[in-house]
PAGUDO-958502 format. One line per field, with one value per residue: x, y, z of N, C-alpha, C in turn; residue in one letter; residue number from 0. Coordinates in nm, 2 decimals. Layout:
N
n.xx (X,...)
n.yy (Y,...)
n.zz (Z,...)
ca.xx (X,...)
ca.yy (Y,...)
ca.zz (Z,...)
c.xx (X,...)
c.yy (Y,...)
c.zz (Z,...)
residuo (A,...)
num (NUM,...)
% end
This chain:
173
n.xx (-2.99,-2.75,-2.65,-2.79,-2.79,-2.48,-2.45,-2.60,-2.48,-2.26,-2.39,-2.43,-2.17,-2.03,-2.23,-2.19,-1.93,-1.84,-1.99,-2.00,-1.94,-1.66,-1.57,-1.39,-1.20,-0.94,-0.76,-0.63,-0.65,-0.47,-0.36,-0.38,-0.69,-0.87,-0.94,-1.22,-1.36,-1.42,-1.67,-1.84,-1.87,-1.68,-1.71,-1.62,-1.75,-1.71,-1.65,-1.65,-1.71,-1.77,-1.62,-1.75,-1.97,-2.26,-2.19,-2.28,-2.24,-2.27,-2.30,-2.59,-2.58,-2.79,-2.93,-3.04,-3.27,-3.34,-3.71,-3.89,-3.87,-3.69,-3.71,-3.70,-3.75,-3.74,-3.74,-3.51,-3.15,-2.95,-2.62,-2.37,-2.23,-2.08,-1.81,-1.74,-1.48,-1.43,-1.38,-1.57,-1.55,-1.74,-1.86,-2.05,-2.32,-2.33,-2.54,-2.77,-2.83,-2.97,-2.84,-2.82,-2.76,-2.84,-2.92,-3.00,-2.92,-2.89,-2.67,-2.50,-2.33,-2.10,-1.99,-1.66,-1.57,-1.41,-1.57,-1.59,-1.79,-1.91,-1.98,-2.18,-2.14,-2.24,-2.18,-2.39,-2.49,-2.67,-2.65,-2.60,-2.71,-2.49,-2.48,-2.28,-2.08,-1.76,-1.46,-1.15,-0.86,-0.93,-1.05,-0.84,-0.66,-0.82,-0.85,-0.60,-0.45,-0.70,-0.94,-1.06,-1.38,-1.58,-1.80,-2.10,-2.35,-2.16,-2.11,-2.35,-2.41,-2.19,-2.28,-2.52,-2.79,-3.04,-3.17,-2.99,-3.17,-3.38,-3.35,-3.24,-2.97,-2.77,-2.62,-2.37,-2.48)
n.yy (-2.11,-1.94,-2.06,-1.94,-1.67,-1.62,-1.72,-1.53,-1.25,-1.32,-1.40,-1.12,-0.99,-1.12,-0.97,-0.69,-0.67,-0.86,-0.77,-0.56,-0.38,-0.26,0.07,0.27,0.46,0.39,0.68,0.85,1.07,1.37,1.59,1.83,2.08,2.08,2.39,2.48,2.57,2.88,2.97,2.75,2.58,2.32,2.07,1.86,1.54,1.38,1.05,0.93,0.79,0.71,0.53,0.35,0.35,0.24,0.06,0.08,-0.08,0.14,0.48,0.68,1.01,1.30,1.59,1.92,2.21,2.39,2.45,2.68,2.60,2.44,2.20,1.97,2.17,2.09,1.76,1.52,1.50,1.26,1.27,1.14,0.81,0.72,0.51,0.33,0.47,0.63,0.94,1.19,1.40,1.68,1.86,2.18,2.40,2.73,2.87,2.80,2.51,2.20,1.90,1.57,1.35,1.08,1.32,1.63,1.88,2.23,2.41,2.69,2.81,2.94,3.05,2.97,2.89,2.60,2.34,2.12,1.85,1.62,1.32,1.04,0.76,0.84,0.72,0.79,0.69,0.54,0.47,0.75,0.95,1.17,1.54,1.72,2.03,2.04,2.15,2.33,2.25,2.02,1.85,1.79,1.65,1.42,1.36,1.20,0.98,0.88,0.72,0.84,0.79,0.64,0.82,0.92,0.77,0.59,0.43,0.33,0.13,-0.02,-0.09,-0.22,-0.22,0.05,0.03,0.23,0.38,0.43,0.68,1.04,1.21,1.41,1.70,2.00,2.28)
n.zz (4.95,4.92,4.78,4.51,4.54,4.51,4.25,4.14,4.21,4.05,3.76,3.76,3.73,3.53,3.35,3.38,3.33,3.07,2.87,2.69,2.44,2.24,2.25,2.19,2.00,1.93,1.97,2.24,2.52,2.47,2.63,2.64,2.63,2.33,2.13,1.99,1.62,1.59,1.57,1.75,2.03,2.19,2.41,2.64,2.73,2.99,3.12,3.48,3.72,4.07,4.27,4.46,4.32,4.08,3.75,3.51,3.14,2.91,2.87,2.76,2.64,2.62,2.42,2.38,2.30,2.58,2.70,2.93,3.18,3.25,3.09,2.82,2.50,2.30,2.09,2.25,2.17,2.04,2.17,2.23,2.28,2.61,2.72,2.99,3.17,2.96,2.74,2.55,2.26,2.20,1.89,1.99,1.96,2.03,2.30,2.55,2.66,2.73,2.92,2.93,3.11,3.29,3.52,3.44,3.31,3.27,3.04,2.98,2.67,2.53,2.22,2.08,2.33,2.54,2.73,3.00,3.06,3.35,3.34,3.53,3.77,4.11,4.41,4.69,4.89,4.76,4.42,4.21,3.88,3.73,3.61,3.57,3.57,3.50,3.62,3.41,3.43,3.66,3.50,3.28,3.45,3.53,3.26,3.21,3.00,2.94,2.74,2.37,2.31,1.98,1.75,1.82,1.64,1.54,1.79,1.85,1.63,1.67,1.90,1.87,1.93,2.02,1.70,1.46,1.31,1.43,1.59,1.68,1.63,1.73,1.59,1.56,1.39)
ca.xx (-3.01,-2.64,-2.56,-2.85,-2.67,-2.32,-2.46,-2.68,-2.37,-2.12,-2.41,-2.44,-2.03,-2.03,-2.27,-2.11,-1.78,-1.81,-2.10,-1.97,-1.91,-1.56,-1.61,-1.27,-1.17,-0.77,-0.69,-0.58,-0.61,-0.34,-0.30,-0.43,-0.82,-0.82,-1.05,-1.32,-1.37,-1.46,-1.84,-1.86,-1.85,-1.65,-1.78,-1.55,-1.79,-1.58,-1.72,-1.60,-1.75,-1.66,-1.51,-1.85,-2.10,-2.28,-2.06,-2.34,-2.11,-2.21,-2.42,-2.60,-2.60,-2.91,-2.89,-3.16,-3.26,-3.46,-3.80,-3.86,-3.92,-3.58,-3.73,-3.63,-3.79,-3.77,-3.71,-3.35,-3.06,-2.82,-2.49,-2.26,-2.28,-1.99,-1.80,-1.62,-1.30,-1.36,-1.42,-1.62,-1.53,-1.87,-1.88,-2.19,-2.36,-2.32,-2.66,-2.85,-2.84,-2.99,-2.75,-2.90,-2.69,-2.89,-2.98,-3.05,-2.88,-2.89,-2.56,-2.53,-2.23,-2.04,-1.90,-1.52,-1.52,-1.41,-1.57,-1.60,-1.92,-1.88,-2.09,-2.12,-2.24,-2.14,-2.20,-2.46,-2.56,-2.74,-2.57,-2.67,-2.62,-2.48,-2.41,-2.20,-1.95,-1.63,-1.33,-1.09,-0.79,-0.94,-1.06,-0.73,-0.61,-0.93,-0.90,-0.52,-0.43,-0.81,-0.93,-1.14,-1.48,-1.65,-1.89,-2.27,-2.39,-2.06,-2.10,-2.46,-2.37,-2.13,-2.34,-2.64,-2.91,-3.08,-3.20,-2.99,-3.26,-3.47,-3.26,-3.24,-2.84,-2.69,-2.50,-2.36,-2.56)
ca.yy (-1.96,-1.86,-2.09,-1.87,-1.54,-1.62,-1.73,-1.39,-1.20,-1.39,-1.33,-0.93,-0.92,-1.13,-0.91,-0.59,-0.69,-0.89,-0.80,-0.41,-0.34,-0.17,0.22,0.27,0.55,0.43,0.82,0.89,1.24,1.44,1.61,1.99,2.06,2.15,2.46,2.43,2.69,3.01,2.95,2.64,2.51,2.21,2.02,1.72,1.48,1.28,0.97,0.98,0.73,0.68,0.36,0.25,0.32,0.08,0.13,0.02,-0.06,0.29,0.61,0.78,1.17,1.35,1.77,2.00,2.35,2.39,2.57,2.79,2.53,2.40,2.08,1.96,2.24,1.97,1.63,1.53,1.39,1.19,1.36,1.00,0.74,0.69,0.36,0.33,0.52,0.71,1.06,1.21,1.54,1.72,2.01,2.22,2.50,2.82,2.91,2.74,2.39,2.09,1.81,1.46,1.18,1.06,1.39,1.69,2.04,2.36,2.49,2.83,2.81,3.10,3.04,2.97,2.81,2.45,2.30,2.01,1.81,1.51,1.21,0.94,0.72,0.87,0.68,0.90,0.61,0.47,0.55,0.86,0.97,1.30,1.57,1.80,2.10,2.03,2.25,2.25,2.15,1.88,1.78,1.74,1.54,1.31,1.29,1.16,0.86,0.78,0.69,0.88,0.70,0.67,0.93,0.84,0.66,0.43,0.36,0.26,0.05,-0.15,-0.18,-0.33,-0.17,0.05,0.03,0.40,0.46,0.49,0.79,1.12,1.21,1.58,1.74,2.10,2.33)
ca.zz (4.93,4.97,4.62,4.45,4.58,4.47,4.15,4.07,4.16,3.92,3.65,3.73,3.74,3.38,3.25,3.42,3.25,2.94,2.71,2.67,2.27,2.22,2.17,2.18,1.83,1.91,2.03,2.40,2.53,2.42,2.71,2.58,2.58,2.20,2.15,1.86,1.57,1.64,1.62,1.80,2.14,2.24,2.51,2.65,2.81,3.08,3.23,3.63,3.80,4.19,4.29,4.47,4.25,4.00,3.61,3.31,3.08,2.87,2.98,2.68,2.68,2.52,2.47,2.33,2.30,2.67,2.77,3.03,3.28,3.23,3.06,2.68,2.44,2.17,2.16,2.24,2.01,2.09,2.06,2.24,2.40,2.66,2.75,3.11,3.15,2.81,2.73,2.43,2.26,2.10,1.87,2.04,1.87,2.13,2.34,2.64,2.60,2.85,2.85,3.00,3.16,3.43,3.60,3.37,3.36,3.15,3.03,2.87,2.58,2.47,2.09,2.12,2.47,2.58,2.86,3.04,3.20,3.40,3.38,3.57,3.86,4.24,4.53,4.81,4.96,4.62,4.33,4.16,3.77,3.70,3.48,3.58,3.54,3.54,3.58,3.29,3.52,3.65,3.37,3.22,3.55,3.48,3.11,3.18,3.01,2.91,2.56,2.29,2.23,1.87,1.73,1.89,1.54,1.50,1.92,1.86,1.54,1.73,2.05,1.83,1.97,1.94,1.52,1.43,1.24,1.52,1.70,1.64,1.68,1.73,1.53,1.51,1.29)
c.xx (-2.88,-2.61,-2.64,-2.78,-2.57,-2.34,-2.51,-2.57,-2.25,-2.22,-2.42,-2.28,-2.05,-2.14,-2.23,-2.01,-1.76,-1.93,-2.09,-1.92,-1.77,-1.59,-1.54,-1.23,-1.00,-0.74,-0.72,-0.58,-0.47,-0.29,-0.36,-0.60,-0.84,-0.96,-1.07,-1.31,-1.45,-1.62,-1.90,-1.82,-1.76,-1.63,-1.76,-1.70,-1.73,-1.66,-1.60,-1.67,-1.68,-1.62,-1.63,-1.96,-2.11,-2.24,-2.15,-2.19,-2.12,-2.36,-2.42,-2.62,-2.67,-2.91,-2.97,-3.20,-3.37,-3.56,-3.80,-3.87,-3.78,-3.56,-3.71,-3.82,-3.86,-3.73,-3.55,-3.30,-2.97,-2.67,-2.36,-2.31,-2.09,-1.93,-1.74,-1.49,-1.28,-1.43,-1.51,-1.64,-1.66,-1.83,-2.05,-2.17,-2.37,-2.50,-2.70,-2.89,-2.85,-2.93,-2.79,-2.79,-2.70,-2.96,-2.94,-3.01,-2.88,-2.75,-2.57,-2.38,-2.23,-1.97,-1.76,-1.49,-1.54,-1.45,-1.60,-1.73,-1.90,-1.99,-2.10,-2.20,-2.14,-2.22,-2.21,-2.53,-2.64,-2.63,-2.68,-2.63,-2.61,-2.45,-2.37,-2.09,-1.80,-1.49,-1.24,-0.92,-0.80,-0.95,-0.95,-0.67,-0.71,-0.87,-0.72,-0.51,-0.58,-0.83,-1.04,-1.28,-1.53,-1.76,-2.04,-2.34,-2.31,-2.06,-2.25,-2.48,-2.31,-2.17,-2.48,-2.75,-2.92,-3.11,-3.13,-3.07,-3.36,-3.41,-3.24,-3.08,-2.83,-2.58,-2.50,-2.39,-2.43)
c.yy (-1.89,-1.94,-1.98,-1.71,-1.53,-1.61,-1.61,-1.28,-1.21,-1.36,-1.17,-0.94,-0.96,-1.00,-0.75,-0.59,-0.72,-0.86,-0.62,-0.46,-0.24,-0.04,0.29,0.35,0.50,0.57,0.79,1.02,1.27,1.53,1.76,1.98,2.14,2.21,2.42,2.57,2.81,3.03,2.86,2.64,2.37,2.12,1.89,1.64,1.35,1.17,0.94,0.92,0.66,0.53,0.28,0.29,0.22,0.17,0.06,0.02,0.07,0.36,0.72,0.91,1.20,1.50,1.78,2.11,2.34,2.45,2.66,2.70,2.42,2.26,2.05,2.04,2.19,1.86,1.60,1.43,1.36,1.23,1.25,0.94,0.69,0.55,0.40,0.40,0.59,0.87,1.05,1.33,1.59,1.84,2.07,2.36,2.61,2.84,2.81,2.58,2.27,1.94,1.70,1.37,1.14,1.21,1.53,1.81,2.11,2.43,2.62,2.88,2.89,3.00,3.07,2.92,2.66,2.45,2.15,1.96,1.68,1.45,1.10,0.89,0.76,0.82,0.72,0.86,0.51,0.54,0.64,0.94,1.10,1.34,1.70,1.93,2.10,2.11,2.23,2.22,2.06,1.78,1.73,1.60,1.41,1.24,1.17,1.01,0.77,0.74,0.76,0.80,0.74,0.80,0.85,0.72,0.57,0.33,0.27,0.16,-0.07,-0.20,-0.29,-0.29,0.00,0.05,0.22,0.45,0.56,0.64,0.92,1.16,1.37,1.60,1.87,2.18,2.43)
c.zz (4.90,4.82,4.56,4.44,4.49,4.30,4.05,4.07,4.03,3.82,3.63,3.69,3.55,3.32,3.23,3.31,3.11,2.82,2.69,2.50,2.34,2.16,2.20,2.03,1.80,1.94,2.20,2.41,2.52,2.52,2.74,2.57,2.45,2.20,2.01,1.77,1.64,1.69,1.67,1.96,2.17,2.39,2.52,2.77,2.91,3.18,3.33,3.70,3.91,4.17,4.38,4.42,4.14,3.83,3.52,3.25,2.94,2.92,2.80,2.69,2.58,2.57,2.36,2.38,2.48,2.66,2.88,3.20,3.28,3.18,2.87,2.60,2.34,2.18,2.11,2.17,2.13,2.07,2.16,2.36,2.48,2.75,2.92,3.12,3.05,2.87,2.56,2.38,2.15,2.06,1.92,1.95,2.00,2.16,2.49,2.58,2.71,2.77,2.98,3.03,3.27,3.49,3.46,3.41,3.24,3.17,2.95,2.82,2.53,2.35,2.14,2.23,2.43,2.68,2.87,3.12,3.20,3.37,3.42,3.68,4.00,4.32,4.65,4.86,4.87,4.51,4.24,3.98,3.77,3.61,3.52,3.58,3.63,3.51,3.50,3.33,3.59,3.59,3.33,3.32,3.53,3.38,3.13,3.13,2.96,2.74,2.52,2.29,2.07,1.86,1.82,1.79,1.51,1.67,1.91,1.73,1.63,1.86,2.00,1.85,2.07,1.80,1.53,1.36,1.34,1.61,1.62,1.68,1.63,1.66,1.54,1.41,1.20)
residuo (X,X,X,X,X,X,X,X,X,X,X,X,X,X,X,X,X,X,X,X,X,X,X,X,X,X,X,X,X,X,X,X,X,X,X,X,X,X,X,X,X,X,X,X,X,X,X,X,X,X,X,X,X,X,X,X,X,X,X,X,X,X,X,X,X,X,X,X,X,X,X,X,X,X,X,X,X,X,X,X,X,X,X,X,X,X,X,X,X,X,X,X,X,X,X,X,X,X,X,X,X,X,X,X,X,X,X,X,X,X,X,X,X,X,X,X,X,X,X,X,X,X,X,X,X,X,X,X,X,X,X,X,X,X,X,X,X,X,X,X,X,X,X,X,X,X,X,X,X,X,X,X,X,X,X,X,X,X,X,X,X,X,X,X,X,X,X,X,X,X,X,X,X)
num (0,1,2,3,4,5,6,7,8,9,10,11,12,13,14,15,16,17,18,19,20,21,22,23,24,25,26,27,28,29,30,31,32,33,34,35,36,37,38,39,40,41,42,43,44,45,46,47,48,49,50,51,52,53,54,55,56,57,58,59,60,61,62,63,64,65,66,67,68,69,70,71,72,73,74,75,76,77,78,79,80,81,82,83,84,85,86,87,88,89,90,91,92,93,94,95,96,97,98,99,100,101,102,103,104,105,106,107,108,109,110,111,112,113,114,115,116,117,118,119,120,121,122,123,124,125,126,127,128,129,130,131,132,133,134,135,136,137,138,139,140,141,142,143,144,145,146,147,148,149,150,151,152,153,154,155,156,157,158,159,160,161,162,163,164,165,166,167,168,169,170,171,172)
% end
């Protein structure tokens, strides 16, 4: 019983560890949260996962206009998919906007602001996915030293699945 154990762990850790796609762009934060054009939002999403919760190796985020019931208005796009340790900087279109990564919030974007929303898995006895606002000084203490990931359609290219045809992906109008 105890070989069977050891063994299902060493296959969760391998699959934990090595079968992640690189979604790595080559950029490192620069240090500055760089604001977007005037009629845009930019909205860093920072994966921040504790030290004991469980780390998929990426966490997709889905955002769409809400209803009144704070549930998706229309069906949601894909606007990145985030690797371990990375960030992912979105242009957003200003207005009320429900942004998914694991647990489901409504933000309300002013044109010309940066912000930050965490995502990630936190450890509250199970682990829990969030999505978060994140202050834009901690943020920067976070982002230190992390890496850029790819757009959502080159991260889902190189993870293989799912078909990008099949996906509806966000873009800034």
């Amino acid at each position: 019983m105890m070989r069977f154990t050891r063994i299902g762990i060493l296959g969760l850790s391998l699959y934990m560890a090595g079968c992640a796609a690189d979604l790595k762009s080559g950029r490192q934060f620069s240090g500055d949260l760089e604001p977007p054009p005037a009629d845009k939002v930019k909205v860093y999403l920072v994966r921040n996962d504790n030290f004991m919760a469980a780390k998929p190796p990426y966490i997709y985020v889905n955002v769409g206009k809400p209803n009144e019931k704070g549930e998706f208005g229309e069906p949601p796009r894909l606007a990145a998919v985030v690797g371990k340790d990375m960030f992912a900087p979105v242009l957003m279109d200003p207005g009320a906007m429900l942004v998914q990564a694991g647990t489901k919030e409504v933000f309300q974007f002013n044109a010309g602001e940066t912000r930050c929303i965490e995502i990630g898995g936190k450890f509250r006895g199970v682990t829990i996915f969030v999505t978060e606002e994140m202050a834009p000084d901690e943020c920067k203490k976070v982002l230190q030293g992390r890496d850029e990931g790819v757009e959502a359609r080159e991260a889902i290219e190189r993870i293989g699945r799912p078909d990008p045809a099949s996906l509806r992906f966000y873009s800034a109008k």
